[in-house]
N, C-alpha and C positions, 0 to 999 in steps of 0.2 A: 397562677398566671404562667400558658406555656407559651414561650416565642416558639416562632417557626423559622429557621435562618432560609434565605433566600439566595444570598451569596453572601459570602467571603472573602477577602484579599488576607491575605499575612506577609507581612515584610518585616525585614529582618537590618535594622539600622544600625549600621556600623562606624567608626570614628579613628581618625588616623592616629588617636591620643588617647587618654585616659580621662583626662578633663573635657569641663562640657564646653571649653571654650574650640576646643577642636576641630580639626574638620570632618565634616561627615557626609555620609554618602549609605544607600541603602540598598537592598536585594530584595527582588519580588519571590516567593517562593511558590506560592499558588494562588489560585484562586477558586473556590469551592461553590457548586449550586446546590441546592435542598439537598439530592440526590447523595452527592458528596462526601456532604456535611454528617451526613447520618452516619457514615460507617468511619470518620474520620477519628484519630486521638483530637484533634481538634475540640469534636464535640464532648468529649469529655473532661477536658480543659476546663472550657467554659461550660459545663453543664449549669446549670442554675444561675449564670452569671447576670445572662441580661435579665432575668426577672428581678434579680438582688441594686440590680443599676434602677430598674421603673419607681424600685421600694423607696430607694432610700430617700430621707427623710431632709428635704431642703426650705431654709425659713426665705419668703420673699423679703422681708428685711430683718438679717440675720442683728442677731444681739453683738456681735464680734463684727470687729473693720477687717479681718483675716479670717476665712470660713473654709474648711475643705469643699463644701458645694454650694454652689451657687447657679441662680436663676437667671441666664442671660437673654434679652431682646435683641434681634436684626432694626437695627437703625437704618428710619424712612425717613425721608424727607417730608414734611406738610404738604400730600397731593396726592406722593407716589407710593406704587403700591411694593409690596414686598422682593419683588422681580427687579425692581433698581437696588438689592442690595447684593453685592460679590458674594459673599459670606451665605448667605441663603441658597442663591443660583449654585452653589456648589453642593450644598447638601440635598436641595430638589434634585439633582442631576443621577446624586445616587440613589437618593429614595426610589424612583423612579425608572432606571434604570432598565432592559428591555432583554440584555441580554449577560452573558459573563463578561466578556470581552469590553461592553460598555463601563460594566462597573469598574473595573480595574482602571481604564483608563481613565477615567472622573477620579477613582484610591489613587492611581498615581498620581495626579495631577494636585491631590490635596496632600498626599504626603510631600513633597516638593514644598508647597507652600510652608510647612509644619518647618522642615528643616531648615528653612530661611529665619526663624526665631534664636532668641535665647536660650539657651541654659537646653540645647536638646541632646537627651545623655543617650547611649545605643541599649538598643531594646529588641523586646517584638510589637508590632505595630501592626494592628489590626482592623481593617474595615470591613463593618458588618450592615447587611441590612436584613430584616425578620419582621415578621407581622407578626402581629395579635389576636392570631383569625376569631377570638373569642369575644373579641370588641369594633375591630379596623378591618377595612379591607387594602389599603393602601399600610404597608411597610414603616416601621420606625428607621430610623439611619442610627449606630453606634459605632464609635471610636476609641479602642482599647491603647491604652499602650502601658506596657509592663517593661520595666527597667529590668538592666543583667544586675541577676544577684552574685556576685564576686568572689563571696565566698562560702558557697555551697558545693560541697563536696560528697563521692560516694565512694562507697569499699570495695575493692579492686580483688588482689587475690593476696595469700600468705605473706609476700616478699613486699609489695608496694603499701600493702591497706590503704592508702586512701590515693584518689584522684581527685584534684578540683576537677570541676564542671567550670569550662569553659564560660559557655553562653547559657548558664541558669537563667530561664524567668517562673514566677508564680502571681497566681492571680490575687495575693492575699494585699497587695498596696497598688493595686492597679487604676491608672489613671481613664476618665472615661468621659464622654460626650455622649448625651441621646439626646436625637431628635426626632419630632416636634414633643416638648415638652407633656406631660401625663401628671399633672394637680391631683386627680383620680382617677381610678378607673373606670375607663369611659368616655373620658372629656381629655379633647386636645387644644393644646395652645399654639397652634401654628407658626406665628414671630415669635415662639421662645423654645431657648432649649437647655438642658441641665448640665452641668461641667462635674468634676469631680477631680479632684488634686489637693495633694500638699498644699495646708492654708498657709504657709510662707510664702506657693510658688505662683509663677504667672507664666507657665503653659501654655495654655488655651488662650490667655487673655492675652499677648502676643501674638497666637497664631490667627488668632480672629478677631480682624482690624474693627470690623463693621457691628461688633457686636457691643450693647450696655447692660449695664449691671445694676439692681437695682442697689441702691443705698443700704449701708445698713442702718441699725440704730441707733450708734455712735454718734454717726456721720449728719443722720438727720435732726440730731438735738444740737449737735455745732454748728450746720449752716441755722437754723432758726433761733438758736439762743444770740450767736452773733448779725442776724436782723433785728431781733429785737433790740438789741446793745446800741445798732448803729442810729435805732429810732429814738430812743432814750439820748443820743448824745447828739443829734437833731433840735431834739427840745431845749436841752441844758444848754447847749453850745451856739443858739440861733446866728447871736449876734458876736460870736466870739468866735472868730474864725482860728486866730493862730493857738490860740487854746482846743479847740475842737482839733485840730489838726494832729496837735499835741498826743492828745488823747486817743488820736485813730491809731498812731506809731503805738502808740502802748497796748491798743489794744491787739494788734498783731500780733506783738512779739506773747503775751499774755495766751491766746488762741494756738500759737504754733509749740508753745511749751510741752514738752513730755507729760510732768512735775509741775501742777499750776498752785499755786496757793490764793488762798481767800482774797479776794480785792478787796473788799471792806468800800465797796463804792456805793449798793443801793440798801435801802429800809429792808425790813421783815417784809415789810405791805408789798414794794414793788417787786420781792424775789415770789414772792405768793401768786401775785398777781399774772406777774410772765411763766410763771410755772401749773398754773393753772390754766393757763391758754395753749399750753404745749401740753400738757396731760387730756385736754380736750380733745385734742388732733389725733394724739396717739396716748390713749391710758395705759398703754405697757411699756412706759419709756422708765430706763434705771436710771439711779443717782448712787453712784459708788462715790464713799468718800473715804479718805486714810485719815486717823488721828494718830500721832506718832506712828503705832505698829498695828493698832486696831484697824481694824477694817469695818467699815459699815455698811452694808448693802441693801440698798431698797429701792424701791419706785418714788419717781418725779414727784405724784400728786402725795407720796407722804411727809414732803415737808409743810411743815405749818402747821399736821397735822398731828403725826406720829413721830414725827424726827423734827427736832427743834435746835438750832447751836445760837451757842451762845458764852457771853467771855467772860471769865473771872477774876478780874486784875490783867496781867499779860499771860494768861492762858486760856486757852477753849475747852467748851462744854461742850458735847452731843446730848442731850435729852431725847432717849427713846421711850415712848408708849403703848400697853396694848394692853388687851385683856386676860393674857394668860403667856408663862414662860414655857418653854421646852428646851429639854438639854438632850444632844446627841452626841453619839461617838465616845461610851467609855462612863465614868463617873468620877465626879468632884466634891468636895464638900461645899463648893456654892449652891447645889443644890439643895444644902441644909439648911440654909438662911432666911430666915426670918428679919423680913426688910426694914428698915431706919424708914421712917415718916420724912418726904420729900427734905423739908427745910430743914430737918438736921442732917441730912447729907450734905445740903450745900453751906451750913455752918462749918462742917467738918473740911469742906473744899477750902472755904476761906480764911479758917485757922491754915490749913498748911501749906496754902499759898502765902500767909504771909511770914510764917514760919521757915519758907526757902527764900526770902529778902536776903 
């Protein structure tokens, strides 16, 4: 996969502080056409970069509520077409682009935008556009930006040995935008395009007001597990309104928890039941659960199935099932074991459950 760059901008964003609360302000350095581009250190920078941007590997609904990349949409209104979105008209303007002088003034006009956000630390700052000619004949738009690394330094002569570098950047935590989004090679997604950051950070999602993101996995078993919750206290609650009421404040506070523990509200049948209609939607939905320190991790549809809890006086059971063990990472002498028949383990549980009375 070779890009072809087309133009270039590099800017050079600087901050009257150290912190990103700072203010800041930035310098055009040039602006680069094919011609350019080819004999530039520039191109040797980013040699392989933007192929390494089309690659990488983004879930349309990622498993984590924090992802370093993410799949974003230009939000339309029900009617209108892509062209009533700000956010898009800006990156059409580069993609497209006619001349040097136009692109820059489109990179300037969105780096400006950029520096009107949060948390923007001084860098180098890059607007690119390149074709595919192997696939496209219309241009991708990409948006680098590489933070100063602080404390990079190089070796001077006998008396000083070393110097910091000023204004170090490298392309090895480089933040980035390509547009129109690339699923495969070959196929374009025009209303979408792909972001790349620090998954604590909100970069991009700041700079671009007009853009959505799909859900992740988390996210889509919370808003549906609490629909179903609020249907369920619909039914139980018809006629009992300040009771129902009751029950919506608890269920809030329950929903907004870090740290949730077991409500002990519905059957085996109705957790099976709602769990079953949510692994229908999406079969690759997890259910992470903590017992003290243990950690359990598995898929939705295998409760009822293969993960079973359950209580033993005032303590909980996890029952897991399957057809075969596997041990990784190192050796134990669990692996030596020759298993106790079910119900003398749980003899054993409730001897020493009542043995810690």
């Amino acid at each position: 996969m070779k890009f072809a760059v087309q133009y270039i901008s590099f800017f050079v964003i600087q901050g009257e502080g150290a912190d990103a609360a700072s203010t800041k302000n930035y310098r055009h350095y040039q602006t680069l056409d094919e011609y350019d581009y080819e004999d530039s250190a520039l191109q040797q920078f980013l040699d392989g970069e933007f192929a390494r941007i089309a690659k990488r590997k983004v879930e349309r609904n990622p498993r984590a509520e924090q992802v370093p990349t993410k799949i974003g949409r230009f939000i339309t209104e029900p009617g209108f077409e892509l062209e009533s979105n700000p956010n898009y008209n800006l990156f059409a303007r580069l993609r497209f682009a006619e001349n040097k002088q136009d692109f820059l003034n489109v990179g300037d006009e969105l780096l400006n935008a950029f520096l009107n956000t949060s948390a923007v630390r001084g860098g180098a700052f890059l607007v690119a556009s390149a074709k595919l000619n192997q696939y496209f004949d219309d241009p991708f738009v990409f948006i680098l930006k590489c933070d100063f690394e602080p404390k990079i330094a190089r070796i001077t002569d006998e008396k000083s040995l070393l110097n910091q570098v000023e204004m170090a950047i490298n392309a090895k935590n480089m933040k980035s935008i390509q547009y129109p989004f690339m699923p495969e090679e070959g196929m374009l997604e025009p209303a979408e395009l792909k972001i790349h950051q620090a998954s604590h950070a909100r970069y991009f999602e700041d700079f671009l007001k007009f853009v959505e993101y799909e859900q992740s996995m988390p996210e889509i078993l919370h808003h549906q597990v609490l629909g179903l919750v609020q249907q369920q206290l619909e039914r139980d609650y018809e006629h009992k309104p300040e009771e129902r009421e009751q029950e919506e404040k608890d269920l809030e506070i329950w929903a907004a928890s870090e740290k949730r523990e077991l409500q002990e509200k519905w059957t085996p049948t109705q957790v099976m039941d709602a769990a079953n209609y949510l692994a229908q939607q999406k079969p690759d939905l997890e259910m992470r659960i903590k017992l003290d320190h243990i950690s359990v991790n598995a898929q939705l549809a295998d409760y009822g199935r293969k993960v079973h809890i359950a209580r033993q006086g005032e303590r909980y059971v996890i029952l897991i099932e399957g057809d075969y063990l596997h041990f990784e990472k190192g050796v134990s002498p669990v692996e030596l074991l020759r298993p106790d028949d079910l119900h003398a383990v749980i003899e054993r549980i409730t001897r020493e459950e009542e043995n810690d009375r």
